[in-house]
C-alpha positions in Angstrom: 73.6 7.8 -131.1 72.7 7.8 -134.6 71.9 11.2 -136.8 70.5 10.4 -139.8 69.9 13.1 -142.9 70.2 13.5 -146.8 73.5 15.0 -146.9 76.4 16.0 -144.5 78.5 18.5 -144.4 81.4 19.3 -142.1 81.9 23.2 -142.1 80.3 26.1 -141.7 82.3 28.9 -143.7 81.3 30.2 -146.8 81.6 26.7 -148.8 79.6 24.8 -146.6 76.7 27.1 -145.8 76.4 28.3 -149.4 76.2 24.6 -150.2 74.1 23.7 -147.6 71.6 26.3 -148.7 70.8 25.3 -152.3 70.5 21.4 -151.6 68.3 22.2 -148.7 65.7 22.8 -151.1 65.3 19.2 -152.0 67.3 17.3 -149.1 67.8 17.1 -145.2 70.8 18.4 -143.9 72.8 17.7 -141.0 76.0 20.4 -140.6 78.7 20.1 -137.7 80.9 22.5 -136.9 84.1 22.7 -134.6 83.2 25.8 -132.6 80.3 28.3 -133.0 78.8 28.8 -136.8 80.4 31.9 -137.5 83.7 30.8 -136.5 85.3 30.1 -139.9 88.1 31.2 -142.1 85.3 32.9 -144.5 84.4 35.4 -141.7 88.2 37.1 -141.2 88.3 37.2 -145.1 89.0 41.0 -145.6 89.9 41.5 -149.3 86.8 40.1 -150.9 85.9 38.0 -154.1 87.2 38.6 -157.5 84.6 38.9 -160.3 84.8 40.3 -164.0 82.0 43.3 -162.7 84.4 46.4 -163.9 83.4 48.0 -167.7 86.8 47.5 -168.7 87.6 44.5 -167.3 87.1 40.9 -169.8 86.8 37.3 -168.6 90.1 36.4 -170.8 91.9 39.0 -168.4 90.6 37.1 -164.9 91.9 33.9 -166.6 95.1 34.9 -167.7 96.3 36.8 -164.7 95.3 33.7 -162.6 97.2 31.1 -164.8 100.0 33.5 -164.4 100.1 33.6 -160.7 99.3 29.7 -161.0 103.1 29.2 -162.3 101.8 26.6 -164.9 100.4 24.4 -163.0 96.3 26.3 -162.6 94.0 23.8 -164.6 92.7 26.1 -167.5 89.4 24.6 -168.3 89.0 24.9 -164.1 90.0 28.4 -164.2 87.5 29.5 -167.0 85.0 27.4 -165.6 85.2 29.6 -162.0 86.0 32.9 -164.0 82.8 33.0 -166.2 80.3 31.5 -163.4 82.1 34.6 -161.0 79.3 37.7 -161.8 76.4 35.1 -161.4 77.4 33.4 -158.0 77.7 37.4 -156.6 74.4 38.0 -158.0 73.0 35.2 -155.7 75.0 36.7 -152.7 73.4 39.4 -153.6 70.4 38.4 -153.8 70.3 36.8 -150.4 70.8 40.1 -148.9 74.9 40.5 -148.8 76.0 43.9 -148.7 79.2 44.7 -150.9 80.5 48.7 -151.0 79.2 50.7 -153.6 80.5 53.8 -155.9 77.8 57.1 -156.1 76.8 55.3 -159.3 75.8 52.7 -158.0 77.7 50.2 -159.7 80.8 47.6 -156.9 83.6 49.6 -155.8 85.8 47.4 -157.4 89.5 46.9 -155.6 92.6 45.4 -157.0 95.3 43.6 -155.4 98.6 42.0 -156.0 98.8 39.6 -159.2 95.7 41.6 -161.0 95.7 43.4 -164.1 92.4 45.4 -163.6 90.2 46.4 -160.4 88.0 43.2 -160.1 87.5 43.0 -156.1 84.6 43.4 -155.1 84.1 44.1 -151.2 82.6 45.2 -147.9 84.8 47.9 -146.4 87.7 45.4 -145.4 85.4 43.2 -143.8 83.6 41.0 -146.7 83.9 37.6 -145.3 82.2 39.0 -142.3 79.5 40.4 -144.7 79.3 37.1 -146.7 78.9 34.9 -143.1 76.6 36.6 -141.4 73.7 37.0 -144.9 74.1 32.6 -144.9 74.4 32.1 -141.0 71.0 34.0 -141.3 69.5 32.3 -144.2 71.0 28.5 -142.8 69.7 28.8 -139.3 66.0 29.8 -140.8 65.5 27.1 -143.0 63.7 24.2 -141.7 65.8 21.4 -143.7 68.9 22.7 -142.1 70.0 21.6 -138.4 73.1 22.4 -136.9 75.6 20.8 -134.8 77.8 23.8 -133.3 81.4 22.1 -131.0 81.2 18.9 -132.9 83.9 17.9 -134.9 84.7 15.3 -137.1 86.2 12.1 -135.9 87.0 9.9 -139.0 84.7 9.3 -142.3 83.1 6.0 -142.4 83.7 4.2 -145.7 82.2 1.2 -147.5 85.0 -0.6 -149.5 83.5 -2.7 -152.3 85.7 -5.0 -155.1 84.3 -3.9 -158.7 84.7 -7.6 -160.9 84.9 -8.1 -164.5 84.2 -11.7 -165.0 85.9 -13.7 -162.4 88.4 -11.0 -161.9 88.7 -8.1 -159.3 89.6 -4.7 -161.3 89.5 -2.3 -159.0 88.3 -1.1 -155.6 85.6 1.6 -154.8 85.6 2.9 -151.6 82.1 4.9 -150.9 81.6 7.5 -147.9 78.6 6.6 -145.4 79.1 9.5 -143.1 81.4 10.4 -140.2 82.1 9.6 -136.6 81.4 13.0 -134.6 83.2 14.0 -131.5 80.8 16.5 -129.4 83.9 18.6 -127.5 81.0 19.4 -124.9 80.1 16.1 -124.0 83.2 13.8 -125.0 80.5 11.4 -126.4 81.2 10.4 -130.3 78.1 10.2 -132.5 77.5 8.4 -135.6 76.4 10.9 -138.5 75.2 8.7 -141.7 74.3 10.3 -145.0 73.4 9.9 -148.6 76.3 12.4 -149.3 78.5 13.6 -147.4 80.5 17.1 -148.2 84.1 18.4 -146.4 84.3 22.2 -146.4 86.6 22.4 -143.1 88.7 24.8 -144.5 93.0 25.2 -144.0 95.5 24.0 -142.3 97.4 26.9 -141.1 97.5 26.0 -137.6 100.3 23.5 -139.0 102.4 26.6 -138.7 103.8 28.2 -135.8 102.9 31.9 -137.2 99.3 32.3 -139.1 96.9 34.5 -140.0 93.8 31.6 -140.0 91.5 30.8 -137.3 92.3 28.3 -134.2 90.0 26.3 -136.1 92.1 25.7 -139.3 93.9 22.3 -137.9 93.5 20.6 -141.6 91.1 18.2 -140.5 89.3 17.1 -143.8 92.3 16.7 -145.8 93.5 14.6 -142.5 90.0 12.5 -142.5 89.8 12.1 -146.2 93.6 10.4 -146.3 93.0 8.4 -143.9 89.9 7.1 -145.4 91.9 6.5 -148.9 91.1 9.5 -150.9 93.7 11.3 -153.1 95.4 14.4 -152.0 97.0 17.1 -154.1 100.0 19.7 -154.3 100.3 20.0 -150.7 103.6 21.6 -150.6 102.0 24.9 -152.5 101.3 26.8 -149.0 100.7 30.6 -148.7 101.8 33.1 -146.9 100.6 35.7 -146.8 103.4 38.7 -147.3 102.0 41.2 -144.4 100.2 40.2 -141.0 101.1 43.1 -138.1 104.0 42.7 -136.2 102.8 43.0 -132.6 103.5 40.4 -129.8 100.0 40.9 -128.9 98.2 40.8 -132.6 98.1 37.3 -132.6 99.4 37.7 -136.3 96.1 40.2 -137.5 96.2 40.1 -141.4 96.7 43.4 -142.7 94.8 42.8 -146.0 96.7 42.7 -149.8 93.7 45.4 -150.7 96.2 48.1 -148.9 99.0 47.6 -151.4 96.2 47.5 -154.2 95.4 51.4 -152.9 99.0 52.3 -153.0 100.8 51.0 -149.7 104.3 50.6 -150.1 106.5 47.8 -148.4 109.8 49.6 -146.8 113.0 47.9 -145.4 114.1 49.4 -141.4 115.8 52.4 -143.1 112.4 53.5 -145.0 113.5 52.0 -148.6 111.1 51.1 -150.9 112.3 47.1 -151.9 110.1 45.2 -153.9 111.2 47.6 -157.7 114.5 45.0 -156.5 112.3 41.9 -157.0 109.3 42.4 -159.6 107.9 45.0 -162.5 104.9 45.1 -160.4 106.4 46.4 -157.3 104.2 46.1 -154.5 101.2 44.5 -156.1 103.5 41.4 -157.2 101.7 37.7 -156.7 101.9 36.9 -153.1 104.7 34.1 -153.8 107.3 37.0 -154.5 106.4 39.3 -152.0 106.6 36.4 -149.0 110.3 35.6 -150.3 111.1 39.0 -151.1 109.9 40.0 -147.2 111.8 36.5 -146.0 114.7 37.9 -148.0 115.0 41.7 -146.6 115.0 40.1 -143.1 117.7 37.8 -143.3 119.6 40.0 -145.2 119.1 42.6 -142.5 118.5 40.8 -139.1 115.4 43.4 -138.6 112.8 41.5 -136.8 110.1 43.0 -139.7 109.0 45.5 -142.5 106.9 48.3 -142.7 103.6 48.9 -145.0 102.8 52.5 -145.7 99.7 53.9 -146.6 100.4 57.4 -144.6 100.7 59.3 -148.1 96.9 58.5 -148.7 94.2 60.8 -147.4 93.1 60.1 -143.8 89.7 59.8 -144.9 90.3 57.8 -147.5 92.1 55.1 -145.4 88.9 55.2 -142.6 86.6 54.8 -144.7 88.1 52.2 -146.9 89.8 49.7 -144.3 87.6 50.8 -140.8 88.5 47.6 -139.3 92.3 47.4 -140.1 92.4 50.8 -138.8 91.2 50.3 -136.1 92.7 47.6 -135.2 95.9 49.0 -135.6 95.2 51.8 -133.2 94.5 49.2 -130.8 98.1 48.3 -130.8 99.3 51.9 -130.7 99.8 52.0 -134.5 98.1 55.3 -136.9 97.9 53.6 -140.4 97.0 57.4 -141.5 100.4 59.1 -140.2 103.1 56.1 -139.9 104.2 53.0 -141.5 102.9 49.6 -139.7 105.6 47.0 -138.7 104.8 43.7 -141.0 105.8 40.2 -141.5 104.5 37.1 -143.6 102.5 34.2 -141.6 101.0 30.6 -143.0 97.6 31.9 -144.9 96.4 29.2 -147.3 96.6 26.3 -148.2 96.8 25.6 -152.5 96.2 22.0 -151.9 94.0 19.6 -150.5 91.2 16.2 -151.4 91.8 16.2 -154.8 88.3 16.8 -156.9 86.8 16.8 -160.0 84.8 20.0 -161.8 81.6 19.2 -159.6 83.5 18.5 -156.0 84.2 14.6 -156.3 86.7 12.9 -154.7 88.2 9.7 -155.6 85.9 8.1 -152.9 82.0 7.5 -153.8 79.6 10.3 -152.3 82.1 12.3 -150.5 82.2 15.8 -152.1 85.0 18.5 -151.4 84.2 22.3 -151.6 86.5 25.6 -150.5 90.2 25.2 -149.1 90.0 21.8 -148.0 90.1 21.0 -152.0 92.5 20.8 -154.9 90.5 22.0 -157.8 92.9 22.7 -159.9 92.2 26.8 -159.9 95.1 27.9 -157.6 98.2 25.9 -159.1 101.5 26.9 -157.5 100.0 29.9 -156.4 96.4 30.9 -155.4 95.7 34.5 -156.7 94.4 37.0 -154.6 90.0 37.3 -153.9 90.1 33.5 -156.1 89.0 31.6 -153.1 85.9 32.7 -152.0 85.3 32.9 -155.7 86.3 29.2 -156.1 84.7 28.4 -153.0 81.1 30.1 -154.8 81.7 28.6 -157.5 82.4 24.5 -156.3 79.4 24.8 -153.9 77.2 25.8 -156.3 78.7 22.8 -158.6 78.4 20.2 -155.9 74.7 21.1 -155.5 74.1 20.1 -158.8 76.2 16.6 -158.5 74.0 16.4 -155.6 70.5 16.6 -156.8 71.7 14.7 -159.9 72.6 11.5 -157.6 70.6 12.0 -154.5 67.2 10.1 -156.0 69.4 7.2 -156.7 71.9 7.4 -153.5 70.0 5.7 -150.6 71.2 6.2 -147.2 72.9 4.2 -145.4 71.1 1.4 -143.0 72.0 1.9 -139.4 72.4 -2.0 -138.9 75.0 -1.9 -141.7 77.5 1.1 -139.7 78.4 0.1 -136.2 78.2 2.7 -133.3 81.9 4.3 -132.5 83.8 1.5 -130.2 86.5 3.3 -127.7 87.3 0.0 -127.0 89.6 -0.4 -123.5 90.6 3.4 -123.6 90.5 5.5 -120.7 90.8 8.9 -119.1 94.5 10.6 -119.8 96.9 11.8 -117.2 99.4 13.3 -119.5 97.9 16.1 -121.8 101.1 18.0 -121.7 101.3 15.4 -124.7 99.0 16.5 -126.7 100.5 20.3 -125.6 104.2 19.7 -126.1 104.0 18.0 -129.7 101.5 20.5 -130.9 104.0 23.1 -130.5 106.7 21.2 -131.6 105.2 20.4 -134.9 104.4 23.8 -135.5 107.9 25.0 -134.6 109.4 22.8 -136.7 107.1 23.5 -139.7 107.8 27.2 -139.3 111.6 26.6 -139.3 112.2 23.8 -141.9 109.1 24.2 -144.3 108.6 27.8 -144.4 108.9 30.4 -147.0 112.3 29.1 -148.1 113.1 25.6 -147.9 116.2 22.6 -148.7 116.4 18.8 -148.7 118.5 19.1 -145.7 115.6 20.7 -143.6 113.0 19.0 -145.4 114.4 15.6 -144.5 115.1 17.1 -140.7 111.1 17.5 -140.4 110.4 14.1 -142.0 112.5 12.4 -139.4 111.0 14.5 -136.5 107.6 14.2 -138.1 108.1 10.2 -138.1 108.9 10.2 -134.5 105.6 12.4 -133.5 103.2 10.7 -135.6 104.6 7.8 -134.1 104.2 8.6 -130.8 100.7 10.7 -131.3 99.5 6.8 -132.9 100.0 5.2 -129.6 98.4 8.0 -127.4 95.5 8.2 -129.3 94.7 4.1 -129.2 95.1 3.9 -125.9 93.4 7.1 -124.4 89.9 8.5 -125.1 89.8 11.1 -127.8 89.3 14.9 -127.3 89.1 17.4 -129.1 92.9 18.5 -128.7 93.7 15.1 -129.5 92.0 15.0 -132.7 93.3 18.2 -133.7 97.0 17.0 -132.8 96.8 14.0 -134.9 95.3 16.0 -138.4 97.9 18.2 -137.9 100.2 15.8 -137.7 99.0 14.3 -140.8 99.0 17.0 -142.5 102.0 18.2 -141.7 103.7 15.0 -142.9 101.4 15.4 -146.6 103.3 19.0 -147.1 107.1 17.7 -146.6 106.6 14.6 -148.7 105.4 16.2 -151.2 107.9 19.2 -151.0 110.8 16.6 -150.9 109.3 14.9 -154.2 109.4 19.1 -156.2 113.0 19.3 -157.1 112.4 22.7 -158.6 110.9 25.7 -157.2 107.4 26.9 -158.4 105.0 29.3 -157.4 104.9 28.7 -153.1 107.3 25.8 -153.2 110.8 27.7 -152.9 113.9 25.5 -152.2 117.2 26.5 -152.2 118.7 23.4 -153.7 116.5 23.5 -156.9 116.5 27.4 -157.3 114.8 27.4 -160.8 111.2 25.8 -162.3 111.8 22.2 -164.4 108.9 22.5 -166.8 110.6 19.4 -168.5 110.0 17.2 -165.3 107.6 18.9 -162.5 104.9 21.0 -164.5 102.7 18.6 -163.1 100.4 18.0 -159.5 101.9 15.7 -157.3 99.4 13.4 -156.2 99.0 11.0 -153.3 97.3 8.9 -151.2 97.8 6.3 -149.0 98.9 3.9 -151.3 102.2 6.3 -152.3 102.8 8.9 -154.8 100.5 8.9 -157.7 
């Protein structure tokens, strides 16, 4: 079946409803997403944005502490450009009816965390992605140019390639985006989504790691979909982990949130000491790069099993009222974050790289926009600072919708008799999911092993073989056996996995997120540059 509409976007966190909303007003929009709407990355967001709000904060400040974190490689005309449009993108939130803590004068309780030089976060309790969801899930699903599509997911994009001549020559090839094949995960039938524009704000890939503090959802499927359809892809060894998700077999890796340590939680080793005065003048609210190694460090150098976070020297009240669901939480599991230190350890958070774009969300392929973590910007370097992303992620929706309206009146879409319906062609029912079951987990295993926090050629090049071997075998499965949801999941996961050790085996340096043992210091001289690739090779 065909579904036909102005734009397209795949995602429904905070990038692609707050895009959504502002081209609504001159466009049709079709949205898919993987699981219910709120199900998203944006929603478990706890910190909250940073914004230049404070009276003694400056815009210079924001920059500089974010090309700092960046290790040299944040773009700095991309960082001012998010930095300065900050203060008016929370206006708008707040303007739609989001909800941010306030001090008795009225003005954002503004938080700090790890990497900042002034309090710039602003938040809602420890629950601002929640906050920032629900205000556009309400505003989306009310707006008659806006329909839905909730357990669909993205298939592949469909893509146009044209040759661009000079004379009698061929110069180049364009490739321009048409829309995307659409699994429905309810049904198993694939439908055929055409667009104008179409926009990718699927969020992360953490689900490439065996330990994470993102959603089920976060398989990496846009950067998977938007290599495969030729597009160029950037810095994808810079992953984050975040330094402190609760140790708790049942926790399911809960993130305890970086806001904690910006109110004074201290990081202890099993016998109680304080550590991180051993690895950075800002102690505990050191960029999130140091304090994952630093963590990774502690525990090998100890065998314990993890750390501890203590915030027990704060007031009780304090600590309620500041972080209700963390405390919660905690108690769930047995744990009093008001009397006692909380067992810790890191876990894959976010991803620095992605679809490679321009200041306005472009890709390298025609009318196929990027927004949120599924992009490369250029803001996050080698290292994403803390409350930047749903900044960025305000910030590039709100940029796309101008690139939109700019190119829609001219952008027609796509004829139906020029895109084919999706073809399974001679594939039938499978008998062997375990498949589909025992490579997930075995990518994911091996990611957390040989491409974790610390990394060397000789485990980088263990994962590429094994990698070779799965993709191999995930290729054949998926040609000859109808797709599912699973299925697709398996294969962009696959793909992505493979994206992050080829370009962690081209760094021979360590930067920012990208530690290796065999390259121990940063080569300005030959790597203070992104490493770019599609699937033509390295860039």
């Amino acid at each position: 079946m065909y579904r036909i509409s102005d734009v397209l976007v795949l995602g429904s966190g905070l990038a692609g409803l707050g895009y959504a909303l502002k081209v609504a007003d001159f466009a049709t929009v079709n949205i898919i997403t993987k699981r219910e709407i709120t199900e998203t990355s944006t929603r478990l967001a706890q910190g909250g944005i940073a914004a230049v709000l404070g009276p003694e904060d400056r815009f210079e400040f924001h920059i500089q502490d974010t090309l700092n974190t960046g290790e040299g490689l944040s773009h700095p005309e991309v960082v001012e450009l998010v930095v300065r449009q900050g203060p008016e993108r929370i206006r708008e939130l707040v303007a739609l009816g989001a909800q941010f803590d306030t001090t008795a004068e009225n003005g954002f309780d503004l938080g700090r965390e790890g990497g900042h030089s002034h309090r710039r976060i602003i938040h809602a309790h420890d629950m601002t992605g929640a906050e920032v969801e629900r205000i556009l899930v309400e505003k989306v699903l009310s707006h008659p140019n806006i329909k839905v599509y909730e357990y669909h997911m993205g298939v592949n994009l469909i893509t146009e390639e044209r040759l661009v001549r000079r004379g009698s020559s061929v110069v180049n090839r364009e490739a321009t985006c048409l829309g995307a094949y659409v699994l429905n995960t309810r049904t198993g039938e694939v439908d055929t989504f055409l667009a104008a524009i179409t926009l990718l704000a699927t969020g992360g890939a953490g689900k490439v790691y065996l330990y994470t503090s993102n959603p089920d959802i976060a398989t990496g499927d846009g950067v998977a979909m938007a290599y495969r359809a030729g597009a160029v892809i950037g810095n994808m060894e810079f992953v984050q982990f975040h330094p402190t998700c609760l140790y708790h077999p049942a926790a399911k890796n809960f993130l305890i949130s970086e806001a904690l340590r910006g109110e004074g939680a201290v990081l202890l080793d099993k016998n109680g000491r304080a550590f991180m005065a051993d690895y950075h003048p800002m102690k505990d609210l050191a960029p999130r790069d140091t304090v994952a190694q630093a963590i990774d460090h502690e525990l090998k150098k100890s065998g314990a099993e993890c750390v501890y976070l203590d915030i027990s020297h704060r007031p009780a009240e304090f600590i309620i009222q500041r972080f209700p669901n963390i405390y919660q939480k905690c108690l769930e599991f047995g744990f009093d974050l008001t009397k006692e230190p909380i067992p810790v350890v890191p876990a894959a958070h976010y991803m620095c790289g992605g679809v490679v774009v321009d200041h306005f969300g472009r890709t390298s392929i025609g009318n196929l926009l990027a927004v949120g973590e599924v992009s490369m910007t250029g803001l996050h370097g080698a290292n994403r600072l803390a409350s930047n992303s749903l900044l960025e992620a305000l910030v590039f929706s709100h940029q796309a919708s101008l690139a939109t309206k700019e190119v829609l009146p001219q952008t027609p879409i796509p004829s139906v008799a020029a895109v084919p319906e999706w073809n399974p062609g001679g594939a039938t029912d499978s008998d062997d999911a375990v498949v589909v079951s025992h490579n997930w987990d075995e990518i994911r295993r091996m990611m957390w092993n040989y491409v974790g926090i610390v990394r060397s050629d000789k485990r980088l090049m263990r994962a590429k073989h094994r990698i070779d071997l799965i993709t191999q075998e995930i290729t054949e499965y998926y040609w000859n056996f109808l797709i599912t949801g699973d299925l697709l999941e398996l294969r962009n996961i696959a793909t992505v996995a493979d994206l992050i050790i080829r370009c962690a085996l081209s760094r021979k340096e360590s930067r920012g997120l990208h530690y290796t043992l065999d390259y121990p210091r940063r080569d300005d001289q030959h790597f203070k540059r992104d490493t770019l690739l599609s699937l033509e090779g390295f860039l």
